[in-house]
PDB file of N, CA, C and O in Angstrom:
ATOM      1  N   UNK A   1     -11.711  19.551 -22.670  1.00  0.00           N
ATOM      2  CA  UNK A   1     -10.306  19.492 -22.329  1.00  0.00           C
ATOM      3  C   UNK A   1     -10.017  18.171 -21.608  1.00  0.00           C
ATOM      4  O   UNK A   1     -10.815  17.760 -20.764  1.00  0.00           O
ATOM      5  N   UNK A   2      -8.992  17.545 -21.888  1.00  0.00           N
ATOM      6  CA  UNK A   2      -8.631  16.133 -21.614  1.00  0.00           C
ATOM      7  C   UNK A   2      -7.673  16.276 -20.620  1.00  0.00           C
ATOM      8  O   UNK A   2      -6.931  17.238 -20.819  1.00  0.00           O
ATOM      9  N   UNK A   3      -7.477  15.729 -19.758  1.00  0.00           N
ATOM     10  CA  UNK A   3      -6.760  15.678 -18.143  1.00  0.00           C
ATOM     11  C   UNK A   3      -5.677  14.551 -18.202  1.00  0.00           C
ATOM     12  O   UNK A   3      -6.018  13.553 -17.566  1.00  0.00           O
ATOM     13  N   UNK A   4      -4.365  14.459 -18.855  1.00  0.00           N
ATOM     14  CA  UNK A   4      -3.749  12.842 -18.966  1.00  0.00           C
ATOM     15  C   UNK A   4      -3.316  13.069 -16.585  1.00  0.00           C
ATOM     16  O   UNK A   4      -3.211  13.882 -15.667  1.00  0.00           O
ATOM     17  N   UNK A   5      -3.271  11.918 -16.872  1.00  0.00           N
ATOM     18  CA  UNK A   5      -2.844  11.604 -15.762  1.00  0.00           C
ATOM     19  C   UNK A   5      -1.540  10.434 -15.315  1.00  0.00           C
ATOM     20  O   UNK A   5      -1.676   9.228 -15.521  1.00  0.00           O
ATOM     21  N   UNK A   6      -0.357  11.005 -14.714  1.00  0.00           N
ATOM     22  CA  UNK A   6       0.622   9.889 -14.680  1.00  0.00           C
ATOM     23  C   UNK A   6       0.471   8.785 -13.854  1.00  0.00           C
ATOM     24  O   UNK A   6       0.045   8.777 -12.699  1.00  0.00           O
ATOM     25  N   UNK A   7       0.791   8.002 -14.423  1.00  0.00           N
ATOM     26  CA  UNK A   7       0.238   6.401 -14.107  1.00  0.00           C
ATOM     27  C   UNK A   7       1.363   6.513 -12.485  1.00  0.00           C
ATOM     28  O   UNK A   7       0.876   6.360 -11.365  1.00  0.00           O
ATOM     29  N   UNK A   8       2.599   6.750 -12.684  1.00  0.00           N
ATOM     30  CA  UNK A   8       2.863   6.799 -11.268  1.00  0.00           C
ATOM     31  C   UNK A   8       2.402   7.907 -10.196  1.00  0.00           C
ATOM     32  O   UNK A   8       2.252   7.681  -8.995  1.00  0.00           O
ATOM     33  N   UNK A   9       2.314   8.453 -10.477  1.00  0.00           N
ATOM     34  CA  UNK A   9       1.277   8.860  -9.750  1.00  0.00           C
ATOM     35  C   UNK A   9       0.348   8.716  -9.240  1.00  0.00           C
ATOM     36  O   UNK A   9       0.160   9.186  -8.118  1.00  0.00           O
ATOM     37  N   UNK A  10      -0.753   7.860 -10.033  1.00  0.00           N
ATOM     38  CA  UNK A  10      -1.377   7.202  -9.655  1.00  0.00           C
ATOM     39  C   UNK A  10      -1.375   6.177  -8.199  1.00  0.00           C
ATOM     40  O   UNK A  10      -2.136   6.016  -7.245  1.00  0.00           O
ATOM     41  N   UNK A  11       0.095   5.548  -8.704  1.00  0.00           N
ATOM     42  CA  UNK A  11       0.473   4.103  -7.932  1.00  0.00           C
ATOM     43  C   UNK A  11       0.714   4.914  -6.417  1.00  0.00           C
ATOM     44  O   UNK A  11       0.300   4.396  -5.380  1.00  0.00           O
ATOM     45  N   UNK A  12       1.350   6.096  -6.415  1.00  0.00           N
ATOM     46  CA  UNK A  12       1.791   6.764  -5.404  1.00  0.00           C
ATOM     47  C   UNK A  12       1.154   6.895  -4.170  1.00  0.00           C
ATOM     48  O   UNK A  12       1.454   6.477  -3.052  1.00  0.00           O
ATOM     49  N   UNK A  13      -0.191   7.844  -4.767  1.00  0.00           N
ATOM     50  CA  UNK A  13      -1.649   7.526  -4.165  1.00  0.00           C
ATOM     51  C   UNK A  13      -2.006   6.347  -3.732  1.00  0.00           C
ATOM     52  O   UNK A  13      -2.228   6.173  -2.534  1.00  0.00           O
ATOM     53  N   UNK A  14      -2.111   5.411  -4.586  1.00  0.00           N
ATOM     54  CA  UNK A  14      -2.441   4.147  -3.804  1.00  0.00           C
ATOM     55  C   UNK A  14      -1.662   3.503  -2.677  1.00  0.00           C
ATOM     56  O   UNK A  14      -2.137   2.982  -1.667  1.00  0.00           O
ATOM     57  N   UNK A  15      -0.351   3.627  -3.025  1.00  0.00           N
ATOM     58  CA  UNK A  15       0.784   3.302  -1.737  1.00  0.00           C
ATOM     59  C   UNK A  15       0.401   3.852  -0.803  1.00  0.00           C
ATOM     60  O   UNK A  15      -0.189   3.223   0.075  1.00  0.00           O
ATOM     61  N   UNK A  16       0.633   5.276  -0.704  1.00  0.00           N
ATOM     62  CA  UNK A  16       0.163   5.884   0.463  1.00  0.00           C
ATOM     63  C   UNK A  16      -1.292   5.290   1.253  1.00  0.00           C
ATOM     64  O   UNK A  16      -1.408   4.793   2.373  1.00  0.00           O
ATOM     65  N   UNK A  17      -2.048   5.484   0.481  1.00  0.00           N
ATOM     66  CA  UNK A  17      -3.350   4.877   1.154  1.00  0.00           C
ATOM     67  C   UNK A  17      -3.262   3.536   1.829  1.00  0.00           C
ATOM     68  O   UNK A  17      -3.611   3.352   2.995  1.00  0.00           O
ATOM     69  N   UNK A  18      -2.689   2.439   0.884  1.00  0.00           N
ATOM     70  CA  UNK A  18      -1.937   1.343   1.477  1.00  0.00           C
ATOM     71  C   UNK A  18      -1.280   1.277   2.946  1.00  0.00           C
ATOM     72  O   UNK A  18      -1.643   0.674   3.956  1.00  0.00           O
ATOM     73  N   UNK A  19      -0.098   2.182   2.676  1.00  0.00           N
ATOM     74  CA  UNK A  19       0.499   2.519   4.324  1.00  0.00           C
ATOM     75  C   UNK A  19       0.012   3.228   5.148  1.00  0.00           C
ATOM     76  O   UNK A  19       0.684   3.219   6.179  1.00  0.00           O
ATOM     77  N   UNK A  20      -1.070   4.010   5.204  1.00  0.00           N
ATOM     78  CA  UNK A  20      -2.046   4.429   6.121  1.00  0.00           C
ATOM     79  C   UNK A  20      -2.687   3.045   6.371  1.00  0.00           C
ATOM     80  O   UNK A  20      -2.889   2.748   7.548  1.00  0.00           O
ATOM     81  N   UNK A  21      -2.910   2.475   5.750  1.00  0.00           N
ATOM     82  CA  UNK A  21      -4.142   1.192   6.322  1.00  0.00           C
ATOM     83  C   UNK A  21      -2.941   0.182   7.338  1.00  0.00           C
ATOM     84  O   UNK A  21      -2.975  -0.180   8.514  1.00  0.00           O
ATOM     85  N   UNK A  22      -2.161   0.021   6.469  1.00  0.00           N
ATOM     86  CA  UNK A  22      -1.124  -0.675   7.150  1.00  0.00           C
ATOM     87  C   UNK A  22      -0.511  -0.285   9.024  1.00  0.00           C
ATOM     88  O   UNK A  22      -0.296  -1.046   9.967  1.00  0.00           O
ATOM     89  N   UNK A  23      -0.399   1.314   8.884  1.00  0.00           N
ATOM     90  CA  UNK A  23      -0.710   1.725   9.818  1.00  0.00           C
ATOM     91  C   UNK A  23      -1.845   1.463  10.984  1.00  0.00           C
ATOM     92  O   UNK A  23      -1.745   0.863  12.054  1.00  0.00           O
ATOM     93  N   UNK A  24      -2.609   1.927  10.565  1.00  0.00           N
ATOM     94  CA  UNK A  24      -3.761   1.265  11.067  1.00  0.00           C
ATOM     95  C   UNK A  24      -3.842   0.216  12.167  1.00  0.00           C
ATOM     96  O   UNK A  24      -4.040   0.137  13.379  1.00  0.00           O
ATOM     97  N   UNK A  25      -3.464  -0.908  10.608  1.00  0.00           N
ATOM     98  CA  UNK A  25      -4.052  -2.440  11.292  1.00  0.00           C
ATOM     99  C   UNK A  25      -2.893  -2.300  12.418  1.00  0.00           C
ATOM    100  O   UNK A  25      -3.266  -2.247  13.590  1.00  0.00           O
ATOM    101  N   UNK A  26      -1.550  -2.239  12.134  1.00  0.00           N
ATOM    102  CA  UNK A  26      -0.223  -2.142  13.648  1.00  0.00           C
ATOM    103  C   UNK A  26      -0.692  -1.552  14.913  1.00  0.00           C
ATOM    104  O   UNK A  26      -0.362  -1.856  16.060  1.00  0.00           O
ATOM    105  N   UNK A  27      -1.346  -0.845  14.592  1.00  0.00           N
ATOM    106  CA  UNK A  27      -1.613   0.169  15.935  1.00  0.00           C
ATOM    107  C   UNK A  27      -2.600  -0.007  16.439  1.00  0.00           C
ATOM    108  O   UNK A  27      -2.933   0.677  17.407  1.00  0.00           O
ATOM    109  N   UNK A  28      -3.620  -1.283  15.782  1.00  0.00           N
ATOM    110  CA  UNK A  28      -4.812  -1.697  16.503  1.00  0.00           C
ATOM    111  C   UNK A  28      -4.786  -2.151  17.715  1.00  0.00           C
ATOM    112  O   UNK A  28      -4.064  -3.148  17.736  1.00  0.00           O
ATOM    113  N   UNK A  29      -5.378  -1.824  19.121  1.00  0.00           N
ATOM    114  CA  UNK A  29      -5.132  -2.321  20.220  1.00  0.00           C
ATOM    115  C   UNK A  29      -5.757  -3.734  20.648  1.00  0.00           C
ATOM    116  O   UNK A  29      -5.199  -4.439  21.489  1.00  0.00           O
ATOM    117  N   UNK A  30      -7.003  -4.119  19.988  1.00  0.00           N
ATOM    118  CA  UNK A  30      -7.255  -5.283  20.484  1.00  0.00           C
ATOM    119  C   UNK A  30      -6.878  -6.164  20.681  1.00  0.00           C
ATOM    120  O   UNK A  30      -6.784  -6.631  19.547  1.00  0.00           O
ATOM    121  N   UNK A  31      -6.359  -7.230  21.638  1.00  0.00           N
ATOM    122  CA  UNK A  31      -5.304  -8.045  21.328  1.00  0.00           C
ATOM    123  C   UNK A  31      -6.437  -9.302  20.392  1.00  0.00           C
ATOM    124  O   UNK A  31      -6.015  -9.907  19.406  1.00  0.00           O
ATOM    125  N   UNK A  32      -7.442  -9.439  20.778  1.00  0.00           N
ATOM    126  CA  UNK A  32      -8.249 -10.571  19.809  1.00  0.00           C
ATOM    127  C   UNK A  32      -7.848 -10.179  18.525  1.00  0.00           C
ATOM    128  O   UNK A  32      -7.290 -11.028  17.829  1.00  0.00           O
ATOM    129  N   UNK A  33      -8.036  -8.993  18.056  1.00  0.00           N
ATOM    130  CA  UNK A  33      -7.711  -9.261  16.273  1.00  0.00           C
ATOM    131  C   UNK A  33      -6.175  -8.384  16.118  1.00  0.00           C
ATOM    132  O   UNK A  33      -6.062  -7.521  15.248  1.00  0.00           O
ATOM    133  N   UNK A  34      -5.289  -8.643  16.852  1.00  0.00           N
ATOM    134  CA  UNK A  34      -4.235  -8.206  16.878  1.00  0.00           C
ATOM    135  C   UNK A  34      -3.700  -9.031  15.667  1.00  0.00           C
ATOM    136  O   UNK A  34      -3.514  -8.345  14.662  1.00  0.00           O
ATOM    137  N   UNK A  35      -3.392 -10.450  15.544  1.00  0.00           N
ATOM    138  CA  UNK A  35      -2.798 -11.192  14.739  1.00  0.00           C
ATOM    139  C   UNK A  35      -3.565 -11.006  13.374  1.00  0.00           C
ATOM    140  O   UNK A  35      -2.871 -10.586  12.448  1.00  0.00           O
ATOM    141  N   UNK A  36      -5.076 -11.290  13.078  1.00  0.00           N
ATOM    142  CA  UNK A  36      -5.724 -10.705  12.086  1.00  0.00           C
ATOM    143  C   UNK A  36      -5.152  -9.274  11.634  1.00  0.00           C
ATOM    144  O   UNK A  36      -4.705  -9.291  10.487  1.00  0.00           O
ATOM    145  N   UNK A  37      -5.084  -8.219  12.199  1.00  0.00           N
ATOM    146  CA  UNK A  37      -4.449  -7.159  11.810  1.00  0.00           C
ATOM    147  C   UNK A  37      -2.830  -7.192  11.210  1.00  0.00           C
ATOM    148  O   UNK A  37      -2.424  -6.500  10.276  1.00  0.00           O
ATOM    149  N   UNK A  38      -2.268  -7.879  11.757  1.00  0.00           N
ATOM    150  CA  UNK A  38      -0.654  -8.123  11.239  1.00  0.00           C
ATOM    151  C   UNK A  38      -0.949  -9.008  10.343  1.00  0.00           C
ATOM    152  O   UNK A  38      -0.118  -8.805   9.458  1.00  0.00           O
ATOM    153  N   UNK A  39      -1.613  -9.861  10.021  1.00  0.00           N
ATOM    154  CA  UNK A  39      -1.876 -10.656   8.589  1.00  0.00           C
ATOM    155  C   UNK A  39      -2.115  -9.927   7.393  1.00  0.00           C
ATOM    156  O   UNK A  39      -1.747 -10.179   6.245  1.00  0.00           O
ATOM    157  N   UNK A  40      -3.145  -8.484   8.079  1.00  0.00           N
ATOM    158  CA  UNK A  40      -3.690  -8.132   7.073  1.00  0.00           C
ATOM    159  C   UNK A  40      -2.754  -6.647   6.397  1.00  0.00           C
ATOM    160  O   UNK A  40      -2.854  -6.141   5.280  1.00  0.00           O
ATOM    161  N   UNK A  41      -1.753  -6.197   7.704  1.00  0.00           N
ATOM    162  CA  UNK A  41      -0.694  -5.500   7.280  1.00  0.00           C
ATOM    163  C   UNK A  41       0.691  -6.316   6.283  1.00  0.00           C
ATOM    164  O   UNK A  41       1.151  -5.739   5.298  1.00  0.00           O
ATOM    165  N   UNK A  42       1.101  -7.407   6.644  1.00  0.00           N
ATOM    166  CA  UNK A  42       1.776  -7.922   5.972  1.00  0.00           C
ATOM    167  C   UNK A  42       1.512  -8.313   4.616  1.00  0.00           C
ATOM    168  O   UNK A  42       2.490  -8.611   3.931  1.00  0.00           O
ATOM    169  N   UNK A  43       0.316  -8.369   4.082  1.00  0.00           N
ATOM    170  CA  UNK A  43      -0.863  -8.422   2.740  1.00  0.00           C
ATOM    171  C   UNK A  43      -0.170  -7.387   2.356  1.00  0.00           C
ATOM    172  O   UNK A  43       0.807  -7.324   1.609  1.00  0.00           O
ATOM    173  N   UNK A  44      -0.926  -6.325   3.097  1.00  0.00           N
ATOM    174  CA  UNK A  44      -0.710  -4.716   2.473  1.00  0.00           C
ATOM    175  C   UNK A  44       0.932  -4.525   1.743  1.00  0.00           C
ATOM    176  O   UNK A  44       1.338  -4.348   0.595  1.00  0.00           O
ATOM    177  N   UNK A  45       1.454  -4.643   2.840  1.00  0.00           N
ATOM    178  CA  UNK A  45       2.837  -4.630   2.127  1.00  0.00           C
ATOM    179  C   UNK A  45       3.716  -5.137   1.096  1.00  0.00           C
ATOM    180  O   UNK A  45       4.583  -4.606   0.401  1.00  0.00           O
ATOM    181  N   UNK A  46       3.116  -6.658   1.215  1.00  0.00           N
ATOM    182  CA  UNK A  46       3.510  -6.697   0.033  1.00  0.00           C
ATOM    183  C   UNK A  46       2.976  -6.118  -1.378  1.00  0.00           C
ATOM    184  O   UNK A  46       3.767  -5.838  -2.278  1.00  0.00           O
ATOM    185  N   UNK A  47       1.677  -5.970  -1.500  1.00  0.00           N
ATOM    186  CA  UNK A  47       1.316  -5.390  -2.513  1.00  0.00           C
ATOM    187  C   UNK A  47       1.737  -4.145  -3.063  1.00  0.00           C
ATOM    188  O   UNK A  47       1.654  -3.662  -4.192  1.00  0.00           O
ATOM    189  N   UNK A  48       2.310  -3.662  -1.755  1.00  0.00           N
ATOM    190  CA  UNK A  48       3.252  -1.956  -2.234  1.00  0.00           C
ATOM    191  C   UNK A  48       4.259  -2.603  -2.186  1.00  0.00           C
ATOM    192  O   UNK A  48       4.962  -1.837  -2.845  1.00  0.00           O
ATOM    193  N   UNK A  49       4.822  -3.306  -1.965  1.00  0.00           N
ATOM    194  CA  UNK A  49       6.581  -3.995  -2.622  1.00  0.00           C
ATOM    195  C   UNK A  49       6.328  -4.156  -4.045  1.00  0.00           C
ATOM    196  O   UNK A  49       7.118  -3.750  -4.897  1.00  0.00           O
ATOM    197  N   UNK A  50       5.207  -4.759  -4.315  1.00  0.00           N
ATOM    198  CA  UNK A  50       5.082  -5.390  -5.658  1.00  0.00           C
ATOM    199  C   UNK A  50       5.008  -4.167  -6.509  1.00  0.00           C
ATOM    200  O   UNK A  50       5.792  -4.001  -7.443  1.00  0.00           O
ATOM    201  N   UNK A  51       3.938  -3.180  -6.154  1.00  0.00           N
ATOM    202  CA  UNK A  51       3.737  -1.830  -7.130  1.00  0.00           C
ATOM    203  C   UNK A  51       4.653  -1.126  -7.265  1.00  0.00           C
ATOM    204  O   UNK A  51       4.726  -0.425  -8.274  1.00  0.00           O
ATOM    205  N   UNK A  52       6.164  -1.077  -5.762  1.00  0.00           N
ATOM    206  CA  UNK A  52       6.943  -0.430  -5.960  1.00  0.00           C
ATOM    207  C   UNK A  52       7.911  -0.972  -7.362  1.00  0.00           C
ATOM    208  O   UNK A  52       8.267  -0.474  -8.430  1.00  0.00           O
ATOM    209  N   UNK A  53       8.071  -2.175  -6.708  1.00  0.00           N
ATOM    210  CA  UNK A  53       8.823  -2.971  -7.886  1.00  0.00           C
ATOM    211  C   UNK A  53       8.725  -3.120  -9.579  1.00  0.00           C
ATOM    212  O   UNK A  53       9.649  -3.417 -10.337  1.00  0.00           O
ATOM    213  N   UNK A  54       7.308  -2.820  -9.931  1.00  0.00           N
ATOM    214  CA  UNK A  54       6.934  -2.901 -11.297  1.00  0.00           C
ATOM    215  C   UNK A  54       7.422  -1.457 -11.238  1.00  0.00           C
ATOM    216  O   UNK A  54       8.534  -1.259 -11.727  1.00  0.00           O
ATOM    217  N   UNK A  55       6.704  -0.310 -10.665  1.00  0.00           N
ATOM    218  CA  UNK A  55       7.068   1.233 -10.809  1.00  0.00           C
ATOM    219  C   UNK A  55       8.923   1.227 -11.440  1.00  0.00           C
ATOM    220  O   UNK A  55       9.230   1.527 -12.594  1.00  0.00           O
ATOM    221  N   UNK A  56       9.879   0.833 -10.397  1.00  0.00           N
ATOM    222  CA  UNK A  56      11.302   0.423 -10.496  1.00  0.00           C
ATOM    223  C   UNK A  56      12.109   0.038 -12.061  1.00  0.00           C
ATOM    224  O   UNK A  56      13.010   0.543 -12.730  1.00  0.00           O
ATOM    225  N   UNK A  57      11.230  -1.113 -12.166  1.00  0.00           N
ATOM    226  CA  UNK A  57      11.672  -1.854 -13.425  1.00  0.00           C
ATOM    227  C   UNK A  57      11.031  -0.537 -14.732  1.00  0.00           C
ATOM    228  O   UNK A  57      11.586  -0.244 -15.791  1.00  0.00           O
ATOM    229  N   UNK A  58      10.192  -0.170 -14.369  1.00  0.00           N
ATOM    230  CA  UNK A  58       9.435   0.465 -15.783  1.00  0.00           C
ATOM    231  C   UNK A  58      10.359   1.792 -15.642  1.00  0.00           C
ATOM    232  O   UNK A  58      10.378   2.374 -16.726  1.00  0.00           O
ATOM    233  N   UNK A  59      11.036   2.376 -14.778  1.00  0.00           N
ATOM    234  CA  UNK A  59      11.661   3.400 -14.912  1.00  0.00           C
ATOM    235  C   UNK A  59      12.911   3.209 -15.771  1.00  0.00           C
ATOM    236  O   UNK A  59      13.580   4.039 -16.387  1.00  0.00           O
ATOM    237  N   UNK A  60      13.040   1.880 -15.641  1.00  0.00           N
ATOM    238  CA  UNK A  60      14.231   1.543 -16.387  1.00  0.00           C
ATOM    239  C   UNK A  60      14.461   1.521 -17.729  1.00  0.00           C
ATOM    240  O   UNK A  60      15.568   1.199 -18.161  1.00  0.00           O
TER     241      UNK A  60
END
């Protein structure tokens, strides 16, 4: 038996996981890798802007 799986769905999952990490790095207290952490949240985000954005257009 074959399992299809929806591709947004997929992406969904990954967002989420995304904004948990994103989370994360914000709420890190160290101030030494404080800025490393907001570099590496602002990364994150965009890459879920971007997945949101293809998701967006393909609905169309």
């Amino acid at each position: 038996m074959t399992h299809t799986v929806d591709t947004r769905e997929v992406f969904q999952r990954i967002i989420q996981k995304l904004q948990a990490k994103i989370v994360r790095y914000k709420s890190f207290s160290l101030l030494s890798d404080l800025n490393k952490n907001y570099e590496r949240a602002a990364i994150l985000q965009d890459i879920v802007a971007a997945i949101e954005s293809s998701l967006e257009k393909e609905e169309k």
